[in-house]
C-alpha positions in Angstrom: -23.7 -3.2 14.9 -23.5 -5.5 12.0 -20.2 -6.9 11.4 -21.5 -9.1 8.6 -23.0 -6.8 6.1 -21.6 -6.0 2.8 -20.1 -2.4 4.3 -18.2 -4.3 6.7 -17.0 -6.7 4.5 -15.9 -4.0 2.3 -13.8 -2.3 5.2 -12.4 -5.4 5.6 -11.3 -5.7 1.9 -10.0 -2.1 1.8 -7.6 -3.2 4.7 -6.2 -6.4 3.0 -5.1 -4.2 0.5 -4.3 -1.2 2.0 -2.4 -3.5 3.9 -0.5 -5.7 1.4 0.2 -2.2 -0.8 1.8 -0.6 2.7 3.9 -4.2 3.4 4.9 -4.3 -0.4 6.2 -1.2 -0.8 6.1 -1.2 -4.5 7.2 -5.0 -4.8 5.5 -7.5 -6.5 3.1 -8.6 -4.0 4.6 -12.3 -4.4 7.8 -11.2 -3.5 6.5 -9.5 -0.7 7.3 -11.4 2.9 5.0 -13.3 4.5 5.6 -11.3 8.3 5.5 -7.7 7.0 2.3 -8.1 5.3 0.8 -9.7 9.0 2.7 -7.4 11.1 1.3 -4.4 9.0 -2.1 -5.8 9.7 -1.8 -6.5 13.4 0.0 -2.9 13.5 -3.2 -1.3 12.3 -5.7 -3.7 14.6 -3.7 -3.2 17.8 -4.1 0.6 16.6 -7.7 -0.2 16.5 -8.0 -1.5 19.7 -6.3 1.4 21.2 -8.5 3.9 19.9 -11.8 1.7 20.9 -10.6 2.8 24.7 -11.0 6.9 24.1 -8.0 7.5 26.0 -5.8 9.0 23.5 -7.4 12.3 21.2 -6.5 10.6 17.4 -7.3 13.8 16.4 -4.7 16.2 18.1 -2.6 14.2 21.1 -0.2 15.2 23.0 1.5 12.2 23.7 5.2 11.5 21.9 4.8 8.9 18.7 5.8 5.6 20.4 5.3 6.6 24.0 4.2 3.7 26.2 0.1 4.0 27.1 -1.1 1.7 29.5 -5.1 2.1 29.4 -7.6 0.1 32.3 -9.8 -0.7 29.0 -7.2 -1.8 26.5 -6.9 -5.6 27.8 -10.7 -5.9 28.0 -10.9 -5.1 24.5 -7.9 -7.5 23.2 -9.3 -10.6 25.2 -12.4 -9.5 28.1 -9.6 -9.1 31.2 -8.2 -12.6 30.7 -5.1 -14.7 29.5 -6.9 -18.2 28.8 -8.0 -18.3 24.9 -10.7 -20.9 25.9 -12.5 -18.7 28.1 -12.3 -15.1 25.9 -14.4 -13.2 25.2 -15.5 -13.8 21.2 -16.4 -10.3 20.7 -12.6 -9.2 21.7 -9.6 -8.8 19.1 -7.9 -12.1 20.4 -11.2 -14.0 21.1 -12.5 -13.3 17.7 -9.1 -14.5 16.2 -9.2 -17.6 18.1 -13.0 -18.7 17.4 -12.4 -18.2 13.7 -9.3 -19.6 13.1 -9.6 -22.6 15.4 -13.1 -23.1 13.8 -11.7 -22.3 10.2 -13.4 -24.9 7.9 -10.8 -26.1 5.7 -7.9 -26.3 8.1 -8.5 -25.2 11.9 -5.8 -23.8 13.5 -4.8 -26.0 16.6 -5.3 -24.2 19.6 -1.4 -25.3 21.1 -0.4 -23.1 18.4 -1.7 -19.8 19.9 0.8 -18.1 22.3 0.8 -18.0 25.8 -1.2 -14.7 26.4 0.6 -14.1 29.8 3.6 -14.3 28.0 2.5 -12.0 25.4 1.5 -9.4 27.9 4.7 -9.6 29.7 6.5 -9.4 27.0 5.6 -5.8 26.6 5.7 -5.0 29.8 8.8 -5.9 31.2 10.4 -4.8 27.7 12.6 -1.6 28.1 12.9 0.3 25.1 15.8 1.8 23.8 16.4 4.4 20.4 16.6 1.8 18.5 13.3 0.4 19.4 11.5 3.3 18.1 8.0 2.1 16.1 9.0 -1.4 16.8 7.3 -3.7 19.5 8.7 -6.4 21.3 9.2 -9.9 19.9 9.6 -12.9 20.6 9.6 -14.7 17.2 13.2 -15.4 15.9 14.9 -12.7 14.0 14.3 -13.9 10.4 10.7 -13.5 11.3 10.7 -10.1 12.2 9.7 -7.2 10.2 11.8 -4.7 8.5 9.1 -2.3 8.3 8.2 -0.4 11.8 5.0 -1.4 12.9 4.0 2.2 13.5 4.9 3.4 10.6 2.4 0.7 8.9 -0.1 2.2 11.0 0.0 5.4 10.2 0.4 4.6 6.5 -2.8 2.4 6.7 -4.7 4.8 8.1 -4.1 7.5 5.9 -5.5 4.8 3.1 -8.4 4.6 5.0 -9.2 8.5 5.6 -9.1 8.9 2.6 -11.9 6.3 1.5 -13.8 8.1 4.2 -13.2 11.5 3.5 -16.5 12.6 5.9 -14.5 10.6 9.1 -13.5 7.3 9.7 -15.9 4.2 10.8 -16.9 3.3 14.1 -13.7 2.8 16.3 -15.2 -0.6 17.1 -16.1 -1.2 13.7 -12.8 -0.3 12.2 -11.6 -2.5 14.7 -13.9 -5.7 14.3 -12.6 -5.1 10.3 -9.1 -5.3 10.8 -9.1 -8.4 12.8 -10.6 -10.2 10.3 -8.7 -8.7 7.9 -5.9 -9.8 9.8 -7.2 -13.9 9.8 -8.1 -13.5 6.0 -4.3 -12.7 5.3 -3.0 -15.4 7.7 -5.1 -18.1 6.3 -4.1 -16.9 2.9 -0.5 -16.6 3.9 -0.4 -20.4 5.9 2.6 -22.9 5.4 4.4 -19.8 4.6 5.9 -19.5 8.0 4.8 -22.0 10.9 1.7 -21.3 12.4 3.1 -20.7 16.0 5.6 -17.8 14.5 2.7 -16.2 12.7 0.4 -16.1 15.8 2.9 -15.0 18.4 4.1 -12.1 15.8 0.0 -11.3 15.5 -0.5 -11.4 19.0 2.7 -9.3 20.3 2.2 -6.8 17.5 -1.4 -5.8 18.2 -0.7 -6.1 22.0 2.0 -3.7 21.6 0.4 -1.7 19.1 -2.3 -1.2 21.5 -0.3 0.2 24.3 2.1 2.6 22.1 1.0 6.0 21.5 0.5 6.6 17.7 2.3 8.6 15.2 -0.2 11.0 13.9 -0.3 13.4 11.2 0.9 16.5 13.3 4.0 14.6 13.7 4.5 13.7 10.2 4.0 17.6 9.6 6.1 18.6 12.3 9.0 16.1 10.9 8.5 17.6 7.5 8.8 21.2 9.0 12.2 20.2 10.7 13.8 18.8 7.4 12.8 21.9 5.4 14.5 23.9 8.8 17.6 22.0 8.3 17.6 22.1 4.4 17.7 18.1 4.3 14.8 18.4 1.2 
């Protein structure tokens, strides 16, 4: 699969701005902050990376909008079954954020500035929701950094964008994927100095790691919440 050709670069594009309309949310896109527009990203590529492992029907599921999924194939995808960004897997969602950012011409990232993956993934783990968690993921990053915008929300809003630019059926799970990752290191190069580096990676890294392990909010539910407004005469 090419993931240098002009389509794919085009994908990528489409995301940016799908991306940075969804995080602006009819703001000027300079006043818009610097973490919703990268947690709306990650929110879509840790979406991604949960529909690369088949295990939940995108189409029609079952499961409840923000339910916890726990695949055997999600970690493989985010960083080939290990926690040490020196030894991942370039092909995977944290490995290929790693290579290019630490390798990024101008200005590498330093690799101390990466979270600790175990950290990250026990973060989410050992995390126990409440109400008030709902579409949010766990965070470590300090509370100014945090979005106000529920990560999947963003999702869902980006992939509507998307369905329809592809009105026959979206890309390649693994393509769509491979496009919002560097979609995702296009907007944090854009958006360095902004923030500190470490915050902006560990609020990348926890948002696609949780995104990738919460059951998405699909449109059957957005129908279903419409039909239970109209039930209750609230529009």
């Amino acid at each position: 699969m090419d993931f240098q050709g002009e389509a794919f670069t085009e994908i990528a594009r489409l995301l940016t701005a799908a991306s940075i309309a969804v995080a602006s949310g009819g703001r000027a896109h300079e006043l818009v902050r610097a973490e919703e527009v990268i947690s709306t990203i990650a929110s879509f590529a840790g979406e991604c990376a949960l529909r690369q492992t088949g295990d939940v029907d995108f189409a029609n599921s079952s499961l409840a909008p923000g339910r916890r999924v726990f695949s055997a194939k999600v970690n493989i995808l985010l960083s080939g079954d290990t926690d040490d960004w020196r030894r991942m897997l370039p092909s995977s969602a944290f490995g290929t954020l790693y290579s290019l950012l630490t390798n990024f011409p101008q200005s590498p990232w330093p690799a101390e500035t990466f979270p600790s993956l175990p950290a990250v993934f026990r973060l989410f783990a050992e995390h126990k929701p409440t109400k008030e968690d709902w579409g949010f993921v766990p965070l470590s990053v300090p509370l100014p950094n945090r979005p106000k915008s529920a990560p999947l929300q963003t999702a869902f809003k980006i992939r509507n964008i998307v369905a329809k630019a592809f009105p026959t059926g979206l890309p390649d799970a693994r393509y769509l994927g491979g496009a919002s990752v560097v979609a995702l290191i296009k907007a944090l190069n854009q958006l360095r100095g902004r923030i500190p580096d470490h915050i902006a990676l560990a609020l990348a890294c926890e948002t696609i790691n949780g995104m990738a392990k919460t059951a998405p909010f699909l449109e059957q539910h957005a129908t279903e919440v419409m039909a239970d407004l109209k039930a209750s005469n609230r529009i």
